[in-house]
N, CA and C atoms as a LAMMPS dump frame, in Angstrom:
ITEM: TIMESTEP
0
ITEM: NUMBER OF ATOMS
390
ITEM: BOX BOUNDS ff ff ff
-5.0000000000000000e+02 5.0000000000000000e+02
-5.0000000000000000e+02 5.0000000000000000e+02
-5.0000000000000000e+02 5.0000000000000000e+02
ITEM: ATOMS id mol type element x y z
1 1 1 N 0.8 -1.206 0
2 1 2 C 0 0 0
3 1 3 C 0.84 1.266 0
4 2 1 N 2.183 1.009 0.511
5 2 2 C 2.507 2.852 0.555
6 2 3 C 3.734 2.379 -0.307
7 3 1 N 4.108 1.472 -0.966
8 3 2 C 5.037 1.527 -1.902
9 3 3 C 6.359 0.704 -1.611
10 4 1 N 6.454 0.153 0.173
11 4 2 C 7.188 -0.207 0.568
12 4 3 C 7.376 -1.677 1.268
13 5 1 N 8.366 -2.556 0.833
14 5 2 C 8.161 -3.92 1.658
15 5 3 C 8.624 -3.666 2.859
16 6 1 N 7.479 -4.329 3.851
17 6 2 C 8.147 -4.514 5.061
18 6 3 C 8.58 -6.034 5.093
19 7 1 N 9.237 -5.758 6.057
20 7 2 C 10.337 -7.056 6.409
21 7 3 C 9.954 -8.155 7.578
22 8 1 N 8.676 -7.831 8.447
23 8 2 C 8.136 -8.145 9.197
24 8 3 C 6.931 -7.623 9.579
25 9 1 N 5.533 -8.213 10.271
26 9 2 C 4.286 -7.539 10.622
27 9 3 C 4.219 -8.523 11.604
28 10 1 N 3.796 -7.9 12.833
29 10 2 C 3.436 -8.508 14.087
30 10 3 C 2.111 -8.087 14.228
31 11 1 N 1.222 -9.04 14.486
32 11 2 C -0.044 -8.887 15.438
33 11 3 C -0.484 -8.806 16.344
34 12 1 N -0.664 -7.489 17.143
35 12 2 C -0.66 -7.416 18.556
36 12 3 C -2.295 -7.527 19.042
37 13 1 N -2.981 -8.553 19.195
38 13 2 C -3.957 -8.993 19.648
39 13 3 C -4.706 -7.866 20.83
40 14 1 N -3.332 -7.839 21.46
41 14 2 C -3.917 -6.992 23.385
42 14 3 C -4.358 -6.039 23.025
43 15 1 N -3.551 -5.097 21.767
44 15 2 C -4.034 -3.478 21.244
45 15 3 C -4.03 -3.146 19.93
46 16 1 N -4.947 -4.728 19.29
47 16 2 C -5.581 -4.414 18.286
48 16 3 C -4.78 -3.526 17.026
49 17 1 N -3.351 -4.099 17.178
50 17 2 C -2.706 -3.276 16.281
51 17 3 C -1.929 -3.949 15.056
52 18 1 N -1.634 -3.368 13.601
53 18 2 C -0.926 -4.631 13.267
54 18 3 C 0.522 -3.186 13.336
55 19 1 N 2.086 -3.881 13.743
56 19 2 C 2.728 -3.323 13.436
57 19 3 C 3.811 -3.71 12.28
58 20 1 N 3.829 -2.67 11.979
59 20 2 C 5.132 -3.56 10.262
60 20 3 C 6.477 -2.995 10.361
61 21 1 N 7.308 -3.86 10.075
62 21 2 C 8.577 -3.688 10.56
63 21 3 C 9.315 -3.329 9.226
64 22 1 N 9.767 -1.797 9.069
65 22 2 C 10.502 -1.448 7.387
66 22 3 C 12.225 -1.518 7.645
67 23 1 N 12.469 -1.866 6.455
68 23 2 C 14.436 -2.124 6.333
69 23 3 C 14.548 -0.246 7.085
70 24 1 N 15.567 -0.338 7.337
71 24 2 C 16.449 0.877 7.682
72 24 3 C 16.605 1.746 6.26
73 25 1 N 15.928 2.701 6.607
74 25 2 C 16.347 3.686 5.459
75 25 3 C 14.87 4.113 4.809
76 26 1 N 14.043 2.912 5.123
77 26 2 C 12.577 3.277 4.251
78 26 3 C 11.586 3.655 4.938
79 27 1 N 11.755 3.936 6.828
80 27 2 C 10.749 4.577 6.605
81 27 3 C 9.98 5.906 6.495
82 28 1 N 10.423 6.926 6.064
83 28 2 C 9.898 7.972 5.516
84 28 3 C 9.609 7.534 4.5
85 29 1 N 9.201 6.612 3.25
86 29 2 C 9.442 5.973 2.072
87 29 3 C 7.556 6.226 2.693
88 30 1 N 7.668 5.046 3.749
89 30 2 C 6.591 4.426 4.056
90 30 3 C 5.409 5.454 4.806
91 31 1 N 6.113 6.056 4.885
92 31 2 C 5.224 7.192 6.033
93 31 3 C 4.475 8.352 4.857
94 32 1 N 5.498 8.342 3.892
95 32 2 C 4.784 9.336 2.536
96 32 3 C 4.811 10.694 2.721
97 33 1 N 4.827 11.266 2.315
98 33 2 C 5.401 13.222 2.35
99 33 3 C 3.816 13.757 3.59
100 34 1 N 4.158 13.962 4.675
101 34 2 C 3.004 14.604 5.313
102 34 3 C 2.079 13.351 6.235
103 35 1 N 2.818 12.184 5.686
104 35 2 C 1.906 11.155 6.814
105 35 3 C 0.951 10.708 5.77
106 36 1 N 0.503 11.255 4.445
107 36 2 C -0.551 10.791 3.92
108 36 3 C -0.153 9.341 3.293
109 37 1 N 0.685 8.901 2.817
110 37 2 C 0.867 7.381 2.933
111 37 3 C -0.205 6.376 4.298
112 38 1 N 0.878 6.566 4.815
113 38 2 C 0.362 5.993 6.463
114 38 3 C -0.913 5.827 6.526
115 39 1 N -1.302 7.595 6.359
116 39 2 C -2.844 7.677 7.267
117 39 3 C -3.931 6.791 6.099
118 40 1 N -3.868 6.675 4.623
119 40 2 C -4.715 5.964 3.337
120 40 3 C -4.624 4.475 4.083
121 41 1 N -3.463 4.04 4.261
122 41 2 C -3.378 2.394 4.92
123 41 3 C -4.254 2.192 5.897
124 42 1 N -3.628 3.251 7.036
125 42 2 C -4.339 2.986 8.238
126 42 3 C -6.064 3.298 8.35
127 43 1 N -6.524 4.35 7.526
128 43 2 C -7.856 4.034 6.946
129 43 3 C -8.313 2.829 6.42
130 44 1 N -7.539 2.129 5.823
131 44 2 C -8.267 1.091 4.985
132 44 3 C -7.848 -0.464 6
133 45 1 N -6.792 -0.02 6.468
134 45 2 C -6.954 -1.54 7.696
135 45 3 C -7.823 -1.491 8.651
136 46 1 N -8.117 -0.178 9.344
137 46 2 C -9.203 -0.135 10.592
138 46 3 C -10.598 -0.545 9.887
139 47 1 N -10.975 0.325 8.663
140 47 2 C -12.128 -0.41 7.847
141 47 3 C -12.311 -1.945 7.886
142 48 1 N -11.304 -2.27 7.153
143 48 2 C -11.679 -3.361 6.582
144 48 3 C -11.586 -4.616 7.905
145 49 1 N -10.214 -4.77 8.447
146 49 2 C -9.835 -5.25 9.684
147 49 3 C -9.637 -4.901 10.763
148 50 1 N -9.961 -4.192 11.065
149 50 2 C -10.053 -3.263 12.644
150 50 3 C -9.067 -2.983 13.382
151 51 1 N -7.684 -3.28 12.827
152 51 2 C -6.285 -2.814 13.679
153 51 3 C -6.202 -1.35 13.024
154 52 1 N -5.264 -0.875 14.425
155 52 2 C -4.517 0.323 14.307
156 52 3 C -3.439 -0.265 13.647
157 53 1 N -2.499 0.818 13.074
158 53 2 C -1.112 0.395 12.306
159 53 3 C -0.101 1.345 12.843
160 54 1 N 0.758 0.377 12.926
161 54 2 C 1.783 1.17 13.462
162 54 3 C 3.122 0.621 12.378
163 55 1 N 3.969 1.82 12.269
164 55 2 C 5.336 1.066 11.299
165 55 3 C 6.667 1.274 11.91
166 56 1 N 7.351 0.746 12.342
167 56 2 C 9.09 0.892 12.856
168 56 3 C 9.851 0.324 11.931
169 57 1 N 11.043 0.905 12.106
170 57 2 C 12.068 0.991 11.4
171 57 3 C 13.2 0.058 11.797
172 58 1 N 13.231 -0.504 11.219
173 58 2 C 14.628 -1.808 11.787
174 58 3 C 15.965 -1.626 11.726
175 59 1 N 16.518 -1.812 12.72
176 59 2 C 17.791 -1.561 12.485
177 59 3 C 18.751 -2.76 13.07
178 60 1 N 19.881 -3.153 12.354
179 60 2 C 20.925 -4.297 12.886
180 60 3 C 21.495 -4.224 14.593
181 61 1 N 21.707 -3.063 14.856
182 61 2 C 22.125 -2.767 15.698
183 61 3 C 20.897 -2.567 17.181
184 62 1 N 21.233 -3.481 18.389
185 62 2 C 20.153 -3.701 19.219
186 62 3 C 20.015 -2.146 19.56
187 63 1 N 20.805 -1.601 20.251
188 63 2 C 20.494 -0.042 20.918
189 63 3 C 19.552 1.048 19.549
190 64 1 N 19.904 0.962 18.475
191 64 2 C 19.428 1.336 17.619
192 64 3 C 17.903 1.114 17.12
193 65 1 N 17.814 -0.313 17.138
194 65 2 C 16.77 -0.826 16.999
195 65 3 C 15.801 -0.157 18.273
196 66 1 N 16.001 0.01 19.356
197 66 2 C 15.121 -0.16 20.74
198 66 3 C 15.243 1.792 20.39
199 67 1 N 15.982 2.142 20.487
200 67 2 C 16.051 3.823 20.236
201 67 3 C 14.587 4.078 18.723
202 68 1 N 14.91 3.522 17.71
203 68 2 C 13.915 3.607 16.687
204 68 3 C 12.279 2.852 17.398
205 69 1 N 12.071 2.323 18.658
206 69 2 C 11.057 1.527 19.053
207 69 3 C 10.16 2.262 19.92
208 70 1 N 11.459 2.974 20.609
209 70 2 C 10.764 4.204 21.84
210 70 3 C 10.942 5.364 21.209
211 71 1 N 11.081 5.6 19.734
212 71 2 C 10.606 6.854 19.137
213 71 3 C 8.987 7.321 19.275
214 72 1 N 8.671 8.98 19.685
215 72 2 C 10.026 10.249 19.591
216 72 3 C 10.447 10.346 20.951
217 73 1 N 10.521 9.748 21.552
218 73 2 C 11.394 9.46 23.067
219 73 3 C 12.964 9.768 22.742
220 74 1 N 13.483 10.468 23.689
221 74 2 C 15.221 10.808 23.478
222 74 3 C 15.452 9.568 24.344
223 75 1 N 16.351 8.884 23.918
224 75 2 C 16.704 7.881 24.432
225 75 3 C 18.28 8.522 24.893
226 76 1 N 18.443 8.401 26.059
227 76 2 C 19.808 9.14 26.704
228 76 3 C 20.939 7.993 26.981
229 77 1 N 20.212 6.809 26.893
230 77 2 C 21.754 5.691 27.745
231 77 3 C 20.824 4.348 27.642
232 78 1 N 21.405 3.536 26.821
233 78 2 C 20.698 2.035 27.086
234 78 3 C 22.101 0.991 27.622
235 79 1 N 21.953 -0.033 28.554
236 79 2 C 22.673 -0.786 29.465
237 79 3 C 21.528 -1.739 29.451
238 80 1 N 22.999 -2.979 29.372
239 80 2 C 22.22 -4.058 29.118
240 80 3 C 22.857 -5.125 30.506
241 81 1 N 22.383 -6.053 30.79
242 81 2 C 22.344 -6.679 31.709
243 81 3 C 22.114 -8.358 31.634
244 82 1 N 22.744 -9.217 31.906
245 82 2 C 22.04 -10.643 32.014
246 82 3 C 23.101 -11.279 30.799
247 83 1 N 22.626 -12.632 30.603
248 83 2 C 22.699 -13.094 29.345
249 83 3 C 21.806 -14.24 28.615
250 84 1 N 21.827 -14.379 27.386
251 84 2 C 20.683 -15.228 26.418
252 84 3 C 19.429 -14.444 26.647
253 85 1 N 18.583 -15.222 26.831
254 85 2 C 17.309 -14.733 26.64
255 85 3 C 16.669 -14.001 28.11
256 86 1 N 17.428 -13.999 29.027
257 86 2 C 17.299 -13.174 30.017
258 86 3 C 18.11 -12.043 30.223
259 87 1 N 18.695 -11.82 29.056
260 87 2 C 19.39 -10.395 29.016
261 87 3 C 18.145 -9.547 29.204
262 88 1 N 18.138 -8.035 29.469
263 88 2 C 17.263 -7.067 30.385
264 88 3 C 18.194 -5.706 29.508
265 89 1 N 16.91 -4.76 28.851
266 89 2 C 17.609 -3.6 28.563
267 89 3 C 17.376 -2.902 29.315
268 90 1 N 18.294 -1.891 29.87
269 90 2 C 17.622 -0.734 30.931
270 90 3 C 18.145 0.717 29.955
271 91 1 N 17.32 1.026 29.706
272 91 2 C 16.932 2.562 29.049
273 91 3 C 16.764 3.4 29.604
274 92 1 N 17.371 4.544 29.704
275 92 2 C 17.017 6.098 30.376
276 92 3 C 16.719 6.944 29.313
277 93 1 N 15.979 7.742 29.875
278 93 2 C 15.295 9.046 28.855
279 93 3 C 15.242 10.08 29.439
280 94 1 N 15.03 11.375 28.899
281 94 2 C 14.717 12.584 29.982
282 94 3 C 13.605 12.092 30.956
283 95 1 N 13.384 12.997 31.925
284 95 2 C 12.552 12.717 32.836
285 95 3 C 11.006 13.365 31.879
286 96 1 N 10.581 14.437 31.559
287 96 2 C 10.169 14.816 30.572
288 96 3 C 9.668 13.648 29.06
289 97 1 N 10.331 12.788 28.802
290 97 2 C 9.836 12.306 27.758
291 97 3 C 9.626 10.347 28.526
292 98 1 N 9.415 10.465 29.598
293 98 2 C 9.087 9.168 30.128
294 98 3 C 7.679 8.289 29.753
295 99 1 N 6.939 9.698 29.716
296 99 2 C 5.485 8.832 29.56
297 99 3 C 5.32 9.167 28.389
298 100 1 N 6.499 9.175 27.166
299 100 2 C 6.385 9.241 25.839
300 100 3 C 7.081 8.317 26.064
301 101 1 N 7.952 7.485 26.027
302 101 2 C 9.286 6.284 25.864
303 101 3 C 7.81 5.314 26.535
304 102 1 N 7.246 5.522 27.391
305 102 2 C 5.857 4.189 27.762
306 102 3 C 4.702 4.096 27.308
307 103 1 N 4.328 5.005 26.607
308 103 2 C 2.981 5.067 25.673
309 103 3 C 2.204 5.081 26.664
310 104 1 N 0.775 5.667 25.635
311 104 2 C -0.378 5.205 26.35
312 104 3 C -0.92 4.161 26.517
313 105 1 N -1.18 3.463 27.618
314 105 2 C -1.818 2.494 28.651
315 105 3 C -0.4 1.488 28.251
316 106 1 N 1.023 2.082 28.091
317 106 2 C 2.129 1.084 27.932
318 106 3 C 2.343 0.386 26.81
319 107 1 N 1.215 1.101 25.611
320 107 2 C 1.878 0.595 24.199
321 107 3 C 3.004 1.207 23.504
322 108 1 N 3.688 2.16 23.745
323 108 2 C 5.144 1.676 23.082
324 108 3 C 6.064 0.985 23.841
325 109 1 N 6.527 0.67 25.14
326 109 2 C 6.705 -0.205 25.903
327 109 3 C 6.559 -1.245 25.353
328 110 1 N 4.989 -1.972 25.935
329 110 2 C 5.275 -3.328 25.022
330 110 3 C 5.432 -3.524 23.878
331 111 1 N 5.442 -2.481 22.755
332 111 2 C 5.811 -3.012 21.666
333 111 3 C 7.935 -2.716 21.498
334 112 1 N 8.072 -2.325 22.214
335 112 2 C 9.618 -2.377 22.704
336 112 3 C 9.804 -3.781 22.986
337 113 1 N 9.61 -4.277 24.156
338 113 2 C 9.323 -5.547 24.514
339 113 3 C 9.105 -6.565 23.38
340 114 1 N 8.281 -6.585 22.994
341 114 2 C 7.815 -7.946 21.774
342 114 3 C 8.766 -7.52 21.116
343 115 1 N 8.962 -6.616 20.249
344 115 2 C 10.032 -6.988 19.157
345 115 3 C 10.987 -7.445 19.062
346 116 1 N 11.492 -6.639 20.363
347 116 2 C 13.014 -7.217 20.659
348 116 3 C 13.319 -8.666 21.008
349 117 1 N 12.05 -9.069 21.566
350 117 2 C 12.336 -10.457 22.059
351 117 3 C 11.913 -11.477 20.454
352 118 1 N 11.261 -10.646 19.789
353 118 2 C 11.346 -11.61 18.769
354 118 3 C 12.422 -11.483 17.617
355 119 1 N 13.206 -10.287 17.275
356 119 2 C 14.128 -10.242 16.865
357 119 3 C 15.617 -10.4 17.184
358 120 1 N 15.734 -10.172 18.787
359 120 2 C 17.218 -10.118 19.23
360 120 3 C 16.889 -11.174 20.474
361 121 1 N 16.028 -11.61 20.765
362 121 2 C 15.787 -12.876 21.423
363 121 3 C 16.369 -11.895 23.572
364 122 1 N 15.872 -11.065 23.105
365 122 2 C 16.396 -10.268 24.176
366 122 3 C 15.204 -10.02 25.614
367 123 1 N 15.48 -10.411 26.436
368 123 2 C 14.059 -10.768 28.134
369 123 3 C 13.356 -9.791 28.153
370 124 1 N 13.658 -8.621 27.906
371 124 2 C 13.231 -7.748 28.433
372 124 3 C 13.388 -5.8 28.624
373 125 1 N 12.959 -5.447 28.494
374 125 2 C 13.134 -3.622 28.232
375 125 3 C 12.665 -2.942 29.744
376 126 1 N 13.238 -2.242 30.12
377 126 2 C 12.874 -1.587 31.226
378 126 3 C 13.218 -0.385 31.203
379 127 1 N 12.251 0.605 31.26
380 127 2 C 12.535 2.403 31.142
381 127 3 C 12.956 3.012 32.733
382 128 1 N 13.553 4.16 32.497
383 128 2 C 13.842 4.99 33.815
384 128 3 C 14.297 6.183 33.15
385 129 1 N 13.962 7.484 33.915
386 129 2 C 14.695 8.46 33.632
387 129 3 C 15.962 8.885 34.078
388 130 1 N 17.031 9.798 32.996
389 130 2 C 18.168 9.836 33.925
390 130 3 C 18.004 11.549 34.59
């Protein structure tokens, strides 16, 4: 629909969302001059199938990836902790952009969370301000 392959789409059941995961570099591609890309899709998925849409941007690099996840959150310092699949990211942000880095009712949060654990096989995300 907006011209661009994504590389992944997750179905988030809890908040009714589908999110699509674009290569690094495409998504303004995907977002379309002004959002009007986006917003034609996201009209026609809530119609037809009733999710919200959401699109992130992938990146190779884990801190990168989780920085592009808790966007427009300033991400100030990510530290990681553990190892395998109980590794733990701990993220700081301004104090100011906290309950932007956690979304509302904690959807960018968990969608921090799911991805990472399905792409970098990583336990867990945890926010704090510095």
């Amino acid at each position: 629909m907006t011209g661009v392959a994504s590389i992944d789409v997750v179905i988030d059941d809890e908040y009714d969302r589908l999110i699509f995961i674009v290569s690094k570099g495409d998504l303004g591609r995907a977002i379309g001059r002004g959002g009007r890309k986006l917003e034609i899709m996201r009209k026609i998925i809530r119609r037809d199938l009733g999710y919200t849409v959401e699109v992130v941007e992938y990146d190779n690099d884990l801190k990168g990836f989780i920085k592009n996840l808790l966007s427009p959150a300033r991400v100030s310092e990510i530290e990681f902790m553990g190892e395998g699949e109980g590794k733990v990211a701990y993220v700081k942000v301004p104090e100011e952009d906290l309950g932007i880095a956690i979304g509302k009712d904690g959807r960018r949060i968990r969608r921090a969370r799911l991805l990472v654990r399905r792409w970098f096989k990583l336990g867990n995300v945890k926010i704090g301000s510095s």
